[in-house]
C-alpha positions as CSV (number, residue, x, y, z in Angstrom):
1,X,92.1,127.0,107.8
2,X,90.6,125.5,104.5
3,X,87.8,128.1,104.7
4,X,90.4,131.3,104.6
5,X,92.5,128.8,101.7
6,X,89.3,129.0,100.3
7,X,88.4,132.9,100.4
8,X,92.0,133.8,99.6
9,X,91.4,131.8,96.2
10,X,88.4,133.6,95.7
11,X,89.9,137.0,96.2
12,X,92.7,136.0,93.8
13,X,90.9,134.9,90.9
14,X,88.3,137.7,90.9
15,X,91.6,140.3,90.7
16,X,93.0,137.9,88.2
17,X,90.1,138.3,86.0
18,X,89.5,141.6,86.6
19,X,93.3,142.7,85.7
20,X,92.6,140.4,82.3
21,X,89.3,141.9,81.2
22,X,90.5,145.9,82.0
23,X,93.6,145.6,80.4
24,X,92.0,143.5,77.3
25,X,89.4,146.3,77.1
26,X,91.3,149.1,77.1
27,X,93.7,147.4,74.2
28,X,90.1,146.2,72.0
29,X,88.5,149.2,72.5
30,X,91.5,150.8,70.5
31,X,91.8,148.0,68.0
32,X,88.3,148.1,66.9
33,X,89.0,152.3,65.8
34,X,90.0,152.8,62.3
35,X,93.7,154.2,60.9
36,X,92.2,157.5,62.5
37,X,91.2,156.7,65.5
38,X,87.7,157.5,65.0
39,X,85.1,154.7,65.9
40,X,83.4,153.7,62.3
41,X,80.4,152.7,64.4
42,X,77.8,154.1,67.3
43,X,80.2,153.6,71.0
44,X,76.6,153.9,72.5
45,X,75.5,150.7,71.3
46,X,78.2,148.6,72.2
47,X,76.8,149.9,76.0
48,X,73.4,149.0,74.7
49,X,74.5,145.3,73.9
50,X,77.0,144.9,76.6
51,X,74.4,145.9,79.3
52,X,71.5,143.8,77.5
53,X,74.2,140.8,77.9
54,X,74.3,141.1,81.4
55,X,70.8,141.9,81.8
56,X,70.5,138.2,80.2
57,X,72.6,136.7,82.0
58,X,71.5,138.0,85.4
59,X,67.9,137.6,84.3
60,X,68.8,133.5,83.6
61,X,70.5,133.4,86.9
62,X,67.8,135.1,89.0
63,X,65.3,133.1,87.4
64,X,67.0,129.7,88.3
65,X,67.7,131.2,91.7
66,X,63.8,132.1,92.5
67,X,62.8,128.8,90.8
68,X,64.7,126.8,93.8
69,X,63.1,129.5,95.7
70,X,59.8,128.5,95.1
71,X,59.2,132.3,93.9
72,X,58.3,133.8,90.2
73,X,60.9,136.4,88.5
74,X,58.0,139.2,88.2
75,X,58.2,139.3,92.4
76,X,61.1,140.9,92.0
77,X,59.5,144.5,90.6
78,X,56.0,143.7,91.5
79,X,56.3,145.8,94.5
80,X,53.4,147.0,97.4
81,X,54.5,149.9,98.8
82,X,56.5,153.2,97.7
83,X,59.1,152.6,100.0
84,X,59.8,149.4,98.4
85,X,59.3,151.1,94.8
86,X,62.1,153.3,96.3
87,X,64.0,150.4,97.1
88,X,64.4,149.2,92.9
89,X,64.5,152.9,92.2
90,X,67.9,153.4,93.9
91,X,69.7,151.2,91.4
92,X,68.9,153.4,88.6
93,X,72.0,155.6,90.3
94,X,75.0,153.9,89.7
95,X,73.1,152.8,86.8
96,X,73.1,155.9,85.0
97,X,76.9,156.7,86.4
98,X,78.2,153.5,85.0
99,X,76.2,154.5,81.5
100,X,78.2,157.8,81.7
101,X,81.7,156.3,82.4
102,X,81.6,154.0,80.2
103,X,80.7,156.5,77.2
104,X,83.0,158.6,78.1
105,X,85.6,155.7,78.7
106,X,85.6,155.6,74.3
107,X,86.3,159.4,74.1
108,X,89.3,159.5,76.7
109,X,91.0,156.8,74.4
110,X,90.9,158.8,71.7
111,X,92.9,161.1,72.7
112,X,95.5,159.3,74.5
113,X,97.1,155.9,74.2
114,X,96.1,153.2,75.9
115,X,99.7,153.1,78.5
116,X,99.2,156.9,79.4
117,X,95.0,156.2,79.8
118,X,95.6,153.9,82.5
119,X,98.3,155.9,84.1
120,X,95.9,159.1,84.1
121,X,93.1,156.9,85.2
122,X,95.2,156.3,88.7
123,X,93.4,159.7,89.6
124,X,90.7,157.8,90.4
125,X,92.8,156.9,93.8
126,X,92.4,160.4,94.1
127,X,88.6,161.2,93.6
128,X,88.1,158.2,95.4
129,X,89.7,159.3,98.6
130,X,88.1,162.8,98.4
131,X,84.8,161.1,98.2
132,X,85.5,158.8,101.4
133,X,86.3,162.0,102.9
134,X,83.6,163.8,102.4
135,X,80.9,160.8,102.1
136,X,82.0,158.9,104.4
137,X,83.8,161.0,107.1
138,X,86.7,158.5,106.5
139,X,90.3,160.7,108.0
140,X,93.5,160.3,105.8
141,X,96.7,160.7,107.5
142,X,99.5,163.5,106.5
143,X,102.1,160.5,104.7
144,X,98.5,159.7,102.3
145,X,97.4,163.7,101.6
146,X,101.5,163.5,100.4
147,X,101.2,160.3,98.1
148,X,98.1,162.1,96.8
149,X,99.8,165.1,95.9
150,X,102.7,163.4,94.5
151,X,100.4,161.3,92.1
152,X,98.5,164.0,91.3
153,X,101.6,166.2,89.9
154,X,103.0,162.9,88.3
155,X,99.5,162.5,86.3
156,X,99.6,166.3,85.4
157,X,103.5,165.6,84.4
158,X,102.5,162.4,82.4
159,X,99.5,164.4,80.6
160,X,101.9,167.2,80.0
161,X,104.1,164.6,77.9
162,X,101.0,162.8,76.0
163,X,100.7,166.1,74.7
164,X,104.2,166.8,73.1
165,X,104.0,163.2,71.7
166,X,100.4,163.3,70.1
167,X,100.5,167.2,68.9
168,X,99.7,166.4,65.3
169,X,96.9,163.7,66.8
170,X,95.2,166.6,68.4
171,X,95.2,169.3,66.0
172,X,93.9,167.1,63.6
173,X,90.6,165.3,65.3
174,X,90.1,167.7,68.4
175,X,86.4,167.1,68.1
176,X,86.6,163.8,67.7
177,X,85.7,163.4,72.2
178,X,82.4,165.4,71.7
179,X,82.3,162.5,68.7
180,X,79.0,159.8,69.5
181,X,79.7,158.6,65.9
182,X,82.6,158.2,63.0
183,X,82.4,157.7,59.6
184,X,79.5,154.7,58.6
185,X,81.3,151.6,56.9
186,X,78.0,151.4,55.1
187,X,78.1,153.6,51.9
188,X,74.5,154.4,51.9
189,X,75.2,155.9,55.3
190,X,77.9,158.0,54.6
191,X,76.1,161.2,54.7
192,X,75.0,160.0,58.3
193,X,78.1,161.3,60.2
194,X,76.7,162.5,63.8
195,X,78.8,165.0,65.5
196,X,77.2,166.2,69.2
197,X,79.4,169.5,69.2
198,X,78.9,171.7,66.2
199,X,79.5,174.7,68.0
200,X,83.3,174.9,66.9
201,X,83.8,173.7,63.8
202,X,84.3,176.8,62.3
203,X,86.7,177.4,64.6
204,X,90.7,176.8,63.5
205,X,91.5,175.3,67.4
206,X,95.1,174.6,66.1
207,X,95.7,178.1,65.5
208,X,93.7,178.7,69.2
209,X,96.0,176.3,70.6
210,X,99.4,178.0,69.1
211,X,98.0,181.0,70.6
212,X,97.7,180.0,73.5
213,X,101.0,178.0,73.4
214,X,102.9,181.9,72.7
215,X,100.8,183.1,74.9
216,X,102.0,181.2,78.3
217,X,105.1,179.7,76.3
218,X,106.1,176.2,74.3
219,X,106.6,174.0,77.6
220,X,103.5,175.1,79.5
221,X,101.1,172.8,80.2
222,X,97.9,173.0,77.8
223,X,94.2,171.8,78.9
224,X,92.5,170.3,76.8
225,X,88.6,168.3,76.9
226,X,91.1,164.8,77.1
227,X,92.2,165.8,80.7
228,X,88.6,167.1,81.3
229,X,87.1,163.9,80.6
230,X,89.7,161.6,82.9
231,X,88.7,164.0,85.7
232,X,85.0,163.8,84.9
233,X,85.2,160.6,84.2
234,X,87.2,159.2,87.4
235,X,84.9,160.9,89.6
236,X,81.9,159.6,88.1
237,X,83.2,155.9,88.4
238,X,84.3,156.6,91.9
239,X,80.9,158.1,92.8
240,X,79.2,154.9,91.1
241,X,81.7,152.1,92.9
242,X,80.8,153.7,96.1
243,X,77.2,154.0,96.1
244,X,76.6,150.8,94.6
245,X,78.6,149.3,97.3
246,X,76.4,150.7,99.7
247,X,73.9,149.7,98.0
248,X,74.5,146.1,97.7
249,X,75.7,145.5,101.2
250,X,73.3,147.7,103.0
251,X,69.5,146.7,104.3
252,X,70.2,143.4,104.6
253,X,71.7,143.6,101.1
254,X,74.4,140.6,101.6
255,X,71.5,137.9,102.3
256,X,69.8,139.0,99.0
257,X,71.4,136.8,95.3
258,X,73.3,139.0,93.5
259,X,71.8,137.6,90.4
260,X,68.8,139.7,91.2
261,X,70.0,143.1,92.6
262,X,72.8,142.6,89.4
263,X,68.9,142.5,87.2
264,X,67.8,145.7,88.9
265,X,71.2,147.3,87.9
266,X,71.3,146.3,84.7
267,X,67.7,146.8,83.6
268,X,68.3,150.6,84.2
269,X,71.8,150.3,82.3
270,X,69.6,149.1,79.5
271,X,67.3,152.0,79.9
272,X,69.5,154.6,79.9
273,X,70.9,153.5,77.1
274,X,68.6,152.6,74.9
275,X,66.8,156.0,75.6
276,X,69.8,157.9,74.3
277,X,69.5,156.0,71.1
278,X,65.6,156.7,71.1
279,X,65.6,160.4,71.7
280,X,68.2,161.9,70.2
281,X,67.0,162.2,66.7
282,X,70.4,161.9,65.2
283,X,71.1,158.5,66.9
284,X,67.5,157.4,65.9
285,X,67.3,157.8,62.0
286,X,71.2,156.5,61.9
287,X,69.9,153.3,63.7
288,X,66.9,153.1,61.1
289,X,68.7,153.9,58.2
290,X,71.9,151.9,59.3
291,X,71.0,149.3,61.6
292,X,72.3,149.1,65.0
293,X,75.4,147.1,64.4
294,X,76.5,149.4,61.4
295,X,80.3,149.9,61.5
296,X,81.1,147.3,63.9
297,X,84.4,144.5,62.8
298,X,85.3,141.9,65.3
299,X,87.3,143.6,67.5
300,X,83.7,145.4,68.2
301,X,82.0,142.4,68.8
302,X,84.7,141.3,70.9
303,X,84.4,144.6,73.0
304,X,80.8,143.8,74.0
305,X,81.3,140.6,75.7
306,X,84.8,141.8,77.3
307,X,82.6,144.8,78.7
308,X,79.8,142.4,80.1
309,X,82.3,140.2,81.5
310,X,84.4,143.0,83.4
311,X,81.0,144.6,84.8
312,X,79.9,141.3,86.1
313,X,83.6,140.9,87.5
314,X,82.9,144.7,89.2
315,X,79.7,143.7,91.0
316,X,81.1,140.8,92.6
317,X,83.7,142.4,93.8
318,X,81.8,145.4,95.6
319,X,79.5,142.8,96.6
320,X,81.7,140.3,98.7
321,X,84.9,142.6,98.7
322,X,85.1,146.4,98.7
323,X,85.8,149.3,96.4
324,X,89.6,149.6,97.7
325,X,90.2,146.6,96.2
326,X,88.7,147.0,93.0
327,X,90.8,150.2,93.5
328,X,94.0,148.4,93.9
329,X,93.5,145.7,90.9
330,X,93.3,148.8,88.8
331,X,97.1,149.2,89.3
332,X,97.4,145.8,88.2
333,X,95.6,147.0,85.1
334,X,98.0,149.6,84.9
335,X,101.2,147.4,84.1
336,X,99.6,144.9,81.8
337,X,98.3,147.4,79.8
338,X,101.8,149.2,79.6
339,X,103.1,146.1,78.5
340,X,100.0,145.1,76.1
341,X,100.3,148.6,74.5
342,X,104.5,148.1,73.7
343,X,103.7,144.7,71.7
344,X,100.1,145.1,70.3
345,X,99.6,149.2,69.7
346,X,102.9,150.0,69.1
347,X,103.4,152.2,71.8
348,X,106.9,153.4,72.4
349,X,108.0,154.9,75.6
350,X,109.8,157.9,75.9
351,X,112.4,158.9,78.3
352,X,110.0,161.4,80.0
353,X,107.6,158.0,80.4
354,X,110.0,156.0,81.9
355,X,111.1,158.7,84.6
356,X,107.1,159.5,85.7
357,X,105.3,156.4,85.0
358,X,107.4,155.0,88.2
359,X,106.2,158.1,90.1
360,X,102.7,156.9,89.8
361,X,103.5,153.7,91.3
362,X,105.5,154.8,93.9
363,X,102.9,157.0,95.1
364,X,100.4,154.6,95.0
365,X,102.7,152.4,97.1
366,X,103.6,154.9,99.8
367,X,99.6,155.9,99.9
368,X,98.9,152.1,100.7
369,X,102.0,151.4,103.1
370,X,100.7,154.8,105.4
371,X,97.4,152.4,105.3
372,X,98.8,149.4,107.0
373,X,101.2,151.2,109.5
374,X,98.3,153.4,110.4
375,X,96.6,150.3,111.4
376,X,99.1,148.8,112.8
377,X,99.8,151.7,115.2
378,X,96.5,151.5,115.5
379,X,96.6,147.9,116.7
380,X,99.6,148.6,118.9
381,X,97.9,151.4,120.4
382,X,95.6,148.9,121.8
383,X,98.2,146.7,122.8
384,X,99.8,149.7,125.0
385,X,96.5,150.6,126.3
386,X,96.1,147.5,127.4
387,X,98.9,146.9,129.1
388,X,99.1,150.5,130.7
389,X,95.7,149.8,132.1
390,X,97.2,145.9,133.4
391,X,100.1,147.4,134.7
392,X,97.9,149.9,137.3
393,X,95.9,147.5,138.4
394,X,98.8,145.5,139.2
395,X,100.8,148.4,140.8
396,X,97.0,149.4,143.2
397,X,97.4,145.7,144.1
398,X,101.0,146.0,145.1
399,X,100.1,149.2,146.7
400,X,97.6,147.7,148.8
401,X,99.8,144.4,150.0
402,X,102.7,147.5,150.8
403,X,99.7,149.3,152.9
404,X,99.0,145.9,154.5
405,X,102.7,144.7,155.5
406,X,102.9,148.3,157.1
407,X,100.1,148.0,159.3
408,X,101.1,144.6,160.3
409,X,104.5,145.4,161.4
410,X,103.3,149.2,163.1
411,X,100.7,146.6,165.1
């Protein structure tokens, strides 16, 4: 009894925490952009730093850990064989996965607020069931395919209206989410603006987009890179949670510290990282020229420990719970940020918002109610079996005493 106390208190305060860090990431990360909404410093090296912090952090851990061990840090990569090279080298998957979501994470705030990025960031839900599906050969039933699609057109809906409401906030910094970089706070780097996409700026894209809004008519829905980048994006985190999951439980994975497959992790977070920096020649001469923390305000600083903190938080969730919960906090996140966004961003609802944002939670609830009375059918299916099979054997045993009695009284 106090064991499950125990583990129920556990599982509490890791969706606590994680809920807290999420939301307070989503609201810093758009506090520390300037009156435009551009970044004024690199997005890549607040990655660079955050991962480093947990590379230190899990590097101090593992080290105490092999210390009461009896074994040396270097153990850990100083490997044999290829097979257990192979064994490190599969962490630099989710490594590079979570170095891709979480620069893309700065660009998909840009060009929505913070309430409608975590309401579009429920279509993770649906990547992540596809993915099960497919990866793991896990079977949905009818009521969850429904939910799905129900989410799915209340995401499109809710996109549709961050549109009409931030019209003026597109037109004007389109390519601002092929951005890496913003203006330098630094005069002597003000000449040092990087831009990754040059290929339309001598392109008027307001005028494309009132073409194409005659074109198919003023209430259509319009795609632009924003939505591309929440679809890209949620699939790439869902790909990541999964596989590093199976990664950390699998092979005997459970009995190994988390302080040291977290280092293994980590180290390639740092890597791929720091390489962007190194070989794009852009990035390299700003960081020179600039220095690496050029641009950044509090908020920034901030932003790097609240991103270490919340990976950390992931890790040991997928390590001693599962994906579908880290899944399900992320609804959590969903409200508090709402909520954050109304009193701290000055995000005001509209009546469109408060009509579809409940769709979103309603179909997350009906997808996870079909979850527990499929199991509890299941359950009960057992139950019936089970009984069905006790009651035969009970009627063959009356059948026989009949059989018995008969002779007996034809004798």
């Amino acid at each position: 009894m106090g064991m499950d106390v125990w583990a129920c208190s556990i599982t509490v305060a890791l969706g606590v925490i994680y809920v807290c860090l999420g939301s307070g990431r989503i609201i810093i990360t758009r506090l520390s952009a300037n009156e435009d909404k551009k970044y004024d410093y690199l997005p890549i090296t607040v990655n660079v730093c955050a991962e480093a912090v947990k590379l230190l952090v899990c590097g101090a851990l593992s080290y105490r850990y092999l210390q009461q061990e009896g074994r040396k840090l270097h153990s850990i990569y100083q490997q044999t064989s290829w097979q257990e090279m192979l064994k490190v080298m599969k962490w630099s998957v989710p490594g590079l996965l979570y170095f891709m979501d979480n620069l893309i994470g700065f660009f998909v705030i840009s060009f929505f607020d913070p309430a409608l990025v975590v309401l579009l960031n429920n279509f993770v839900i649906i990547s992540t069931s596809i993915l099960f599906r497919v990866v793991l050969k896990r079977k949905l039933s009818s009521i969850q395919w429904a939910s799905l699609v129900v989410l799915f057109l209340a995401i499109v809906s809710l996109s549709n209206q961050a549109h009409s409401t931030n019209m003026h906030f597109q037109h004007t910094h389109i390519h601002h989410a092929i951005n890496i970089s913003s203006l330098p706070s630094n005069p002597k780097c003000s000449s040092q603006k990087i831009v990754i996409d040059t290929t339309l700026k001598d392109i008027d894209e307001p005028e494309i987009l009132e073409r194409g809004r005659r074109a198919v008519g003023n209430t259509a829905f319009i795609l632009n890179r924003g939505h591309m980048l929440v679809l890209l994006q949620c699939f790439i985190s869902s790909s990541a949670n999964i596989y590093n999951e199976k990664i950390f439980k699998e092979d005997h994975g459970m009995d190994e510290s988390i302080y040291i497959q977290n280092s293994k992790l980590y180290l390639f977070g740092v890597f791929f990282n720091a390489l962007t920096l190194l070989v794009d020649k852009r990035f390299r001469r700003h960081i020179f020229q600039c220095g690496l923390f050029d641009g950044y305000n509090s908020y920034t600083t901030l932003l790097i420990f609240v991103t270490a903190l919340q990976g950390l938080t992931i890790s040991l969730i997928l390590k001693f719970r599962d994906n579908m919960f880290h899944v399900m906090s992320q609804q959590l996140v969903t409200v508090a940020v709402i909520t954050l966004s109304v009193f701290f961003i000055g995000f005001t609802p509209s009546l469109d918002f408060f009509l579809q944002a409940p769709t979103v939670l309603i179909a997350i609830f009906i997808y996870n109610k079909s979850k527990e009375l499929s199991s509890s059918e299941e359950v009960d299916s057992g139950d019936n079996n089970g009984t069905l099979l006790a009651s035969e054997e009970e009627l063959e045993q009356l059948t026989m005493r009949l059989s018995v009695i008969s002779d007996e009284e034809t004798v």
